[in-house]
C-alpha positions as CSV (number, residue, x, y, z in Angstrom):
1,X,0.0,0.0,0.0
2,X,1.5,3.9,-0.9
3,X,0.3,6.5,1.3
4,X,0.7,10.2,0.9
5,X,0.2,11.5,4.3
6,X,-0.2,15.1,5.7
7,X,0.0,15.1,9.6
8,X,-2.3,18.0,10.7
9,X,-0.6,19.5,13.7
10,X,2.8,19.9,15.0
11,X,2.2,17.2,17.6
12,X,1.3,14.7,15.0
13,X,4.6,15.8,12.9
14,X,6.2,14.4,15.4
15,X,4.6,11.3,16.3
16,X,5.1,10.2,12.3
17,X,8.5,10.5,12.3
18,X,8.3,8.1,15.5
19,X,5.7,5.6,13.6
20,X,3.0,6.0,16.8
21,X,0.8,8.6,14.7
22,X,-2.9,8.3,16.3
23,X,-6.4,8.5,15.2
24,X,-6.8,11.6,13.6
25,X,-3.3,12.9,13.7
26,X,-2.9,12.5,9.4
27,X,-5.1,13.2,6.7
28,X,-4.2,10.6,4.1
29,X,-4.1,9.4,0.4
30,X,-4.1,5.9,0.0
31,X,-2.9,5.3,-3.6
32,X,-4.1,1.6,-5.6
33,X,-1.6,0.1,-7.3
34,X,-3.0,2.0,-10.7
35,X,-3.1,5.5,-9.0
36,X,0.8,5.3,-8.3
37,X,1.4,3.9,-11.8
38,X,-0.5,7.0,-12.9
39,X,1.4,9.4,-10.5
40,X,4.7,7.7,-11.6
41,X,4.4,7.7,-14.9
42,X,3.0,11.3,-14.9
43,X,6.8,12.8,-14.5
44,X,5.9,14.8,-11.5
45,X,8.0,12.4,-8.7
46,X,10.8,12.6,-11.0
47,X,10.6,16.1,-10.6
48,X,10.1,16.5,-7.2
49,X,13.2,14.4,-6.7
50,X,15.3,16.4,-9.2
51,X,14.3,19.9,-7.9
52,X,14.6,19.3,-4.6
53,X,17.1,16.7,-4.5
54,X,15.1,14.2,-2.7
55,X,14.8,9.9,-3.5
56,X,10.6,9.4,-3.7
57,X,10.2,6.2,-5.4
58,X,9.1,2.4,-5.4
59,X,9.8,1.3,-1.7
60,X,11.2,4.8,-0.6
61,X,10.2,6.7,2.3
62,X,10.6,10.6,1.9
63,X,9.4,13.9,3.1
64,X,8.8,17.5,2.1
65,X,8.8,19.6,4.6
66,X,9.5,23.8,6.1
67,X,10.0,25.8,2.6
68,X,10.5,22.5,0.3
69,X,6.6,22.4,0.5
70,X,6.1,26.0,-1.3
71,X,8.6,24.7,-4.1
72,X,6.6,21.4,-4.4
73,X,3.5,23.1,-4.8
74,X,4.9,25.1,-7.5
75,X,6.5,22.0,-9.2
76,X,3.1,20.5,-9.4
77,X,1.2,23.7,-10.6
78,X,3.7,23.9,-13.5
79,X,1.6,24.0,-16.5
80,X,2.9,20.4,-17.4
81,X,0.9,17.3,-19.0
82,X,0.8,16.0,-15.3
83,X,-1.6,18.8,-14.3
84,X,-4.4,17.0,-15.6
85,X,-4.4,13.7,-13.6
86,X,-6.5,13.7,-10.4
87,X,-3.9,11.7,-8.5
88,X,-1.2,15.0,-9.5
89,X,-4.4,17.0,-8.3
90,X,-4.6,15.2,-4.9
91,X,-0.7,15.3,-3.9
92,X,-1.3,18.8,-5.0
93,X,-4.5,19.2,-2.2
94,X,-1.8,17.2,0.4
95,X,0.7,19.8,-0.5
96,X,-1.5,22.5,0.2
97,X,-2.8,20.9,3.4
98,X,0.9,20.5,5.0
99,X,1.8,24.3,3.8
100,X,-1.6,25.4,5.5
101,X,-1.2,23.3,8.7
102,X,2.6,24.3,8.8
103,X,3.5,20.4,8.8
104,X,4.8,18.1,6.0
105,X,4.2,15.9,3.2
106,X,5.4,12.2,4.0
107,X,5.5,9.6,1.3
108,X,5.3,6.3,2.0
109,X,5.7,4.1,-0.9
């Protein structure tokens, strides 16, 4: 199972990085099997990793987080061909999420 998950306080930010995240504490995408071939195959993870020098990927666990999420957002936004997928729409909405609740972006694929 990949999960793109947003924790929604600072409290909870911490908690993920120790694994003991509670009820409530994350808002999350869960992506089938298809959804992450569409999200993979869209070019946006390979920019995300070039831009901000970071290693999401097939059985990788990453993070975006502080002013990394701002760039993200932007890298996403970028009138690309990856715009139009709803799964590139929905890591968008995470994006947003973390920059709003001043948290992070974890992927955990």
């Amino acid at each position: 199972m990949k999960v793109i998950s947003v924790p929604l306080t600072q409290e909870a930010m911490y908690r993920v990085d120790l694994d003991q995240s509670l009820e409530g504490d994350l808002k999350e995408l869960t992506l089938s099997d298809s959804e992450f071939s569409v999200l993979w195959s869209s070019g946006v993870l390979d920019d995300l990793n070039e831009e901000l020098d970071l290693l999401i990927g097939d059985f990788e666990d990453e993070s975006i987080t502080g002013e990394r999420l701002e760039q993200a957002l932007a890298i996403t936004q970028q009138n690309k061909h990856y715009l139009h997928t709803s799964v590139v729409n929905a890591l968008a909405s995470q994006l947003e999420l973390a920059i709003s609740k001043s948290t992070g972006v974890f992927f955990f694929f």
